[in-house]
FIBA-507379 format. One record per residue: residue in one letter; y, z, x of N, C-alpha, C in turn. Coordinates in steps of 0.001 Angstrom, whole numbers, padded with zeros to 6 digits, always signed. Layout:
N
AYZXYZXYZX/...
//
This chain:
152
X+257934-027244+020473+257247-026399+021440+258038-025099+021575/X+257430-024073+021316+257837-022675+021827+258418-021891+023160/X+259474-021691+022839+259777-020947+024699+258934-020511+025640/X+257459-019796+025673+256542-019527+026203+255671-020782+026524/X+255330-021697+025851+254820-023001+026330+255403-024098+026995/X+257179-023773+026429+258044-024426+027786+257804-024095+029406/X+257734-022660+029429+257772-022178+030609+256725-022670+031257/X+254937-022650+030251+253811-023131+030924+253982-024671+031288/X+254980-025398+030395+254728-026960+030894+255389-026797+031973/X+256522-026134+032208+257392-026483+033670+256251-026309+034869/X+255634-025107+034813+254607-024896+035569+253882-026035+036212/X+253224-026829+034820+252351-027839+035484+253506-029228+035622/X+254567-028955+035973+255584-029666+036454+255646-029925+037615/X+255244-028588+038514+255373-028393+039714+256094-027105+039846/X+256706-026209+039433+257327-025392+039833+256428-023777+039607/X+256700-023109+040804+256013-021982+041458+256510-021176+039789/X+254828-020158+039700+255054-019175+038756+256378-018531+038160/X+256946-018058+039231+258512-017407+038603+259603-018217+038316/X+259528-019204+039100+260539-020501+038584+260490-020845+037534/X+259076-021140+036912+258949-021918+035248+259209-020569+034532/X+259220-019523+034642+259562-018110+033448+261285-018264+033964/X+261585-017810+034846+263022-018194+035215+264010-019341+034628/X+263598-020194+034882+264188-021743+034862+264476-021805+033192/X+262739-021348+032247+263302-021300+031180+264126-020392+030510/X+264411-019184+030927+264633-018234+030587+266423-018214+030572/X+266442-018982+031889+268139-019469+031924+269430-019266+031061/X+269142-020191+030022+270195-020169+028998+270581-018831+028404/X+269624-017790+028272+269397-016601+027936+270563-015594+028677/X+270275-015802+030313+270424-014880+031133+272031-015508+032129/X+272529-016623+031070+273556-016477+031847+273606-017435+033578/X+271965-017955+033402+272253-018690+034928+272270-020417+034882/X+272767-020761+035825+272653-022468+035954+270534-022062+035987/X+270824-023835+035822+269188-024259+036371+268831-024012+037353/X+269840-024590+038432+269830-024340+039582+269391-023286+040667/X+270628-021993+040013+270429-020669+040695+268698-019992+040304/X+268434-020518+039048+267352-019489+038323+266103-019971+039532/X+266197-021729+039581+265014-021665+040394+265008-021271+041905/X+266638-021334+042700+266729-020430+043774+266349-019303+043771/X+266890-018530+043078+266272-017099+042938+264933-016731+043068/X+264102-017600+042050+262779-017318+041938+261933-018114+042711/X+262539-019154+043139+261636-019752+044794+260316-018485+045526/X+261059-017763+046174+260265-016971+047232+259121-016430+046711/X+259351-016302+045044+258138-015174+044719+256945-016005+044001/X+256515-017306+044092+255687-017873+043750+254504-017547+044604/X+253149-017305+044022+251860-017583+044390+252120-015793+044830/X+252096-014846+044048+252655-013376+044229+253316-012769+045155/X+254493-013494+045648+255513-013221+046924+255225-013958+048199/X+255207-015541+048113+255106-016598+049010+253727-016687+049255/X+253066-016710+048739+251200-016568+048625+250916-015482+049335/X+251381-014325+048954+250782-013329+049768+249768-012323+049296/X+250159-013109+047756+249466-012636+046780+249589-011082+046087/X+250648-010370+046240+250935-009537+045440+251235-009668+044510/X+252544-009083+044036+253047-008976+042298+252893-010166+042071/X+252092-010699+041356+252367-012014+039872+253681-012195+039826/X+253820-013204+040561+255596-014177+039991+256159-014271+038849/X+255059-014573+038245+255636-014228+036844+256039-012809+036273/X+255698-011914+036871+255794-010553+036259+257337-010283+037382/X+257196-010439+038392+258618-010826+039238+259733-011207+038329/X+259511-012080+037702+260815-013072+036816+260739-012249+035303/X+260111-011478+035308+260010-010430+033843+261149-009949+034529/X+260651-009465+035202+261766-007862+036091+263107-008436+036471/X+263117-009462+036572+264431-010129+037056+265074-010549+035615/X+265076-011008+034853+264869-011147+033353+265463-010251+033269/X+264934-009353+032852+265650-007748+032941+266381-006994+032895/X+266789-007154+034894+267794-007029+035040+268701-007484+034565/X+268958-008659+034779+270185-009642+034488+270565-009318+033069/X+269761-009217+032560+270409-009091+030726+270659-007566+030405/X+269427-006433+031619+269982-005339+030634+269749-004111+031870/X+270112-004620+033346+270088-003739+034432+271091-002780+034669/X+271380-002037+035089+272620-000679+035767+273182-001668+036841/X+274251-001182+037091+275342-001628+038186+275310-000363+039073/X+275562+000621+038344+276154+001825+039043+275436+002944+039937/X+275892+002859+041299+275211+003053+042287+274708+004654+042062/X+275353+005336+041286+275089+006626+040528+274428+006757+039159/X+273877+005912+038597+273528+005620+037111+272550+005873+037318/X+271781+006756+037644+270603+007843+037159+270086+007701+035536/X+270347+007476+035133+270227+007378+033742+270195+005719+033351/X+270582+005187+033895+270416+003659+033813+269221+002900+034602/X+268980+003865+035422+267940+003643+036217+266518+003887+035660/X+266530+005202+034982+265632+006055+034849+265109+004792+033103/X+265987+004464+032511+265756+003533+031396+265252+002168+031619/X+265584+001798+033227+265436+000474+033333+263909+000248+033904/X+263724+001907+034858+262178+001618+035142+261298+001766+034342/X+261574+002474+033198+260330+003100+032544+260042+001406+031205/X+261009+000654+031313+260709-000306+030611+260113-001513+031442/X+260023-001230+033031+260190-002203+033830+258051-001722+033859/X+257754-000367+033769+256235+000138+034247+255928-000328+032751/X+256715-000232+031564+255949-000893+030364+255871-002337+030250/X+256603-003034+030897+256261-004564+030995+254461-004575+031899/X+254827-003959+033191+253725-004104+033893+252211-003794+032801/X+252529-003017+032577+251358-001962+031711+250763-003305+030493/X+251754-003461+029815+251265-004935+028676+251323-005974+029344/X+251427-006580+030436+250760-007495+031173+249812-007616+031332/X+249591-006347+031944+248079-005788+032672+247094-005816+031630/X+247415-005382+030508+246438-004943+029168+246292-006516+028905/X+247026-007450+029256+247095-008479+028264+246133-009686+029418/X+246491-009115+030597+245745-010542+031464+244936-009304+032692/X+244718-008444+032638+243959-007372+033868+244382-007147+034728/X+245459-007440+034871+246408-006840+035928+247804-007184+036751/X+248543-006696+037128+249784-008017+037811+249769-008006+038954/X+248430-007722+039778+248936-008460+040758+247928-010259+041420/X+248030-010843+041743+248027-012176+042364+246351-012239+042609/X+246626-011434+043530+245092-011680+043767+243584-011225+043417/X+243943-010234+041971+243701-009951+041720+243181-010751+039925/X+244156-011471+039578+244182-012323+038655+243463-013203+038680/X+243958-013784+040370+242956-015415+040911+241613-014347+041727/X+241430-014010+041560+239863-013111+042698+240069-013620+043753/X+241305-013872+044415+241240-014422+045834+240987-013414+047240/X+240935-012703+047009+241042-011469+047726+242602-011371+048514/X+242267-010919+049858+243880-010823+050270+244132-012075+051245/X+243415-013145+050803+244138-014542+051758+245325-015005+051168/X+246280-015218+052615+247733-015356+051972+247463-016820+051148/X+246768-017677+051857+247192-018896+051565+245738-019530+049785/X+246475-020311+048822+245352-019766+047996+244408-020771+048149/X+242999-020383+047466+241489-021090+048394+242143-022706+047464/X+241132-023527+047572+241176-024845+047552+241029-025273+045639/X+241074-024266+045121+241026-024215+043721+242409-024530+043498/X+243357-023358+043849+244946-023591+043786+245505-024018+044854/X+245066-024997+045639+246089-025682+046395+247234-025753+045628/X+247397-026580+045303+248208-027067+044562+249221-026309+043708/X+248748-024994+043415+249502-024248+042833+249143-024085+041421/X+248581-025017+040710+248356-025181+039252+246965-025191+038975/X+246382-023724+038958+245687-023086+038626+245490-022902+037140/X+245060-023245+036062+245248-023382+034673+245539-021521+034132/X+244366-020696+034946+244901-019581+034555+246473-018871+034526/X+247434-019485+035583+248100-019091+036066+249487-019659+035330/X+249155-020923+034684+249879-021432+033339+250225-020157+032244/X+248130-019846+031957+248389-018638+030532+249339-017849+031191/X+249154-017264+032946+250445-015851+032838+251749-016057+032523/X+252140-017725+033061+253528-017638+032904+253945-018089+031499/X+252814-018302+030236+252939-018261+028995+253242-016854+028520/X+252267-016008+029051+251638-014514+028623+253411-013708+028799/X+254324-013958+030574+254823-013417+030820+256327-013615+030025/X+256819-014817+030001+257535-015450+029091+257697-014814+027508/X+256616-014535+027075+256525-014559+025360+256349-012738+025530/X+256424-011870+027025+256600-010484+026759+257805-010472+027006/X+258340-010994+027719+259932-010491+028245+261015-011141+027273/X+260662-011888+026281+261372-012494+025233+261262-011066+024288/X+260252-010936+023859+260171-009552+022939+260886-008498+023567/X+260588-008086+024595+261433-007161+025174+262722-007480+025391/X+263348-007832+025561+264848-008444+025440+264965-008810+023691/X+264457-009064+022809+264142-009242+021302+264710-010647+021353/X+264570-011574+022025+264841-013364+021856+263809-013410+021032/X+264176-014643+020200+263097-015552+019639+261894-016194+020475/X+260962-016032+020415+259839-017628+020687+259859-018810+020680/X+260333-019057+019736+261217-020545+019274+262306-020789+019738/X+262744-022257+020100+264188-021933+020835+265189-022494+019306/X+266618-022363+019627+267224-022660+018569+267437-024084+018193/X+267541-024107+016918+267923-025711+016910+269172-025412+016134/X+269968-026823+016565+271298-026994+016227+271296-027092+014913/X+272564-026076+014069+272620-026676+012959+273300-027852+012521/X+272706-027913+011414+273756-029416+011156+274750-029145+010043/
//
């Protein structure tokens, strides 16, 4: 199974949109299991069902950072590199699933809490984003799809 379809099985695991892109993304970025799904807790169901940014597009941006963000509280230039790749993630999201934000994806309109389709959270569409989001932020960072296997 492919790194992008890992992320979708964690999903129907139970874990909120940015957690399963996070969680897998881990080994990559330097974090325990642990921290990745702390981190990305809050922003499931597009920022605690509030339905904005796509969680998954959240854990792009966090992704990101961690592997290729500015420190420096003056880095104008680190900044200026990190957004314009951060509006091109959004942009091939958007092209790729119609848009990043939440409620807009699920047609829920602006109810925080989501209708009785996604109780549960596991919305099948919402699998493809955190496939969709996974297999952009791998390219963009230039990881493989595939994860590695040990040699022998």
């Amino acid at each position: 199974m492919g790194i992008p379809e890992t992320a979708k099985a964690h999903f129907f695991e139970g874990y909120n949109c940015a957690q399963s892109v996070l969680l897998t993304l881990a080994p990559y970025l330097g974090l325990s299991e642990e921290t990745a799904l702390l981190l990305a807790s809050p922003f499931g169901g597009g920022m605690g069902r509030m339905r904005q940014v796509c969680g998954t597009v959240s854990a792009m941006y966090m992704a990101l950072g961690l592997r290729e963000g500015y420190t420096g509280a003056t880095d104008a230039e680190g900044k200026e590199a990190l957004y314009e790749r951060v509006q091109r993630l959004a942009a091939e999201f958007s092209r790729e699933n119609g848009s990043i934000l939440c409620r807009d994806l699920l047609a829920t309109g602006d109810k925080p809490a989501p209708d009785s389709q996604t109780t549960s959270g596991h919305d099948p569409r919402c699998g493809e984003y955190v496939r969709s989001a996974t297999a952009l932020i791998l390219k963009e960072l230039g990881l493989p799809e595939a994860p590695r296997l040990p040699t022998e």
